[in-house]
C-alpha positions as CSV (number, residue, x, y, z in Angstrom):
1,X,-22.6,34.1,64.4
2,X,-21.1,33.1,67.6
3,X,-22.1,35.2,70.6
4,X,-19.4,35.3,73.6
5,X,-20.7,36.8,76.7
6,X,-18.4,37.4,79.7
7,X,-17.6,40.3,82.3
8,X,-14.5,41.5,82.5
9,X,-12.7,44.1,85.0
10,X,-11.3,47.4,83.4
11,X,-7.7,47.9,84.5
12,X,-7.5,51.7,84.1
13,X,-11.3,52.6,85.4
14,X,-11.7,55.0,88.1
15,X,-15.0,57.1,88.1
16,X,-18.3,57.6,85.6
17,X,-16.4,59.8,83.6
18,X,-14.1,56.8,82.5
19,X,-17.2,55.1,82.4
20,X,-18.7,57.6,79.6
21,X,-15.1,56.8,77.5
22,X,-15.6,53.3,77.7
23,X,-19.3,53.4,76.9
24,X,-18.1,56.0,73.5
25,X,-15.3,53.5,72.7
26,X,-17.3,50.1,73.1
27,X,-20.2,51.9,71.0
28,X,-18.3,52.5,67.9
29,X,-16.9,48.3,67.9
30,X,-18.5,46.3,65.2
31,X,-19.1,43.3,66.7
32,X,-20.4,44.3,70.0
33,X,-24.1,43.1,70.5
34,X,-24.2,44.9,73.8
35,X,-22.1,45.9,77.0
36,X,-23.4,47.5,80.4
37,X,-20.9,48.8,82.0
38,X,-21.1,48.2,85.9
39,X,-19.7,51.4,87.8
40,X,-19.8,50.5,91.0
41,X,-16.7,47.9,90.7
42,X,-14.8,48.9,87.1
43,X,-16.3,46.5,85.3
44,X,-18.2,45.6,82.1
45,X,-20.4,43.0,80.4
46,X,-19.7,42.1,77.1
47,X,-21.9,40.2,74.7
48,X,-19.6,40.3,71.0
49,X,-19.4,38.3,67.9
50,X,-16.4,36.6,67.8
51,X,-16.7,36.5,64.2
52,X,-16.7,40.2,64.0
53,X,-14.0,41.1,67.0
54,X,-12.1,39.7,69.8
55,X,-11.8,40.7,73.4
56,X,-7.9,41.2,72.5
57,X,-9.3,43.7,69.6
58,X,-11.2,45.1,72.4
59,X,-8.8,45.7,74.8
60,X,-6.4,47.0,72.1
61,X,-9.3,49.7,71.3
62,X,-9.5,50.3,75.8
63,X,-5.8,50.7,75.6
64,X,-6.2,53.9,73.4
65,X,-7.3,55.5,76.3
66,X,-5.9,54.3,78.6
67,X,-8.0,51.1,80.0
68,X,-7.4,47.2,79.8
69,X,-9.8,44.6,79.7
70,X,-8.3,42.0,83.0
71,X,-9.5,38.6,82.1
């Protein structure tokens, strides 16, 4: 297993309640070990497998709803 861990800003995120989408949509990723999302400043931390996903499989899943990981 190869653990990544990075933050990333969330092109897209304005307010806790696209904070809850993005928490609902990172939970259901296999691969994600853990996230926090930081609310104050649209961003999260990502620690993934990068065996299991990618952040571009990520940020295809944001995209569904509108959000984009900015790296």
């Amino acid at each position: 297993m190869a653990e990544n861990f990075n933050m990333y800003m969330i092109k897209g995120y304005r307010n806790e309640e696209d904070a809850k989408v993005i928490e609902e949509i990172l939970k259901n990723i296999d691969g994600i070990i853990k996230f926090k999302v930081e609310k104050s400043f649209g961003a999260v931390e990502l620690t993934f497998d990068d065996e299991k996903t990618s952040r571009e499989e990520i940020s295809e899943k944001l995209k569904t709803k509108g959000f984009e990981l900015k790296y």
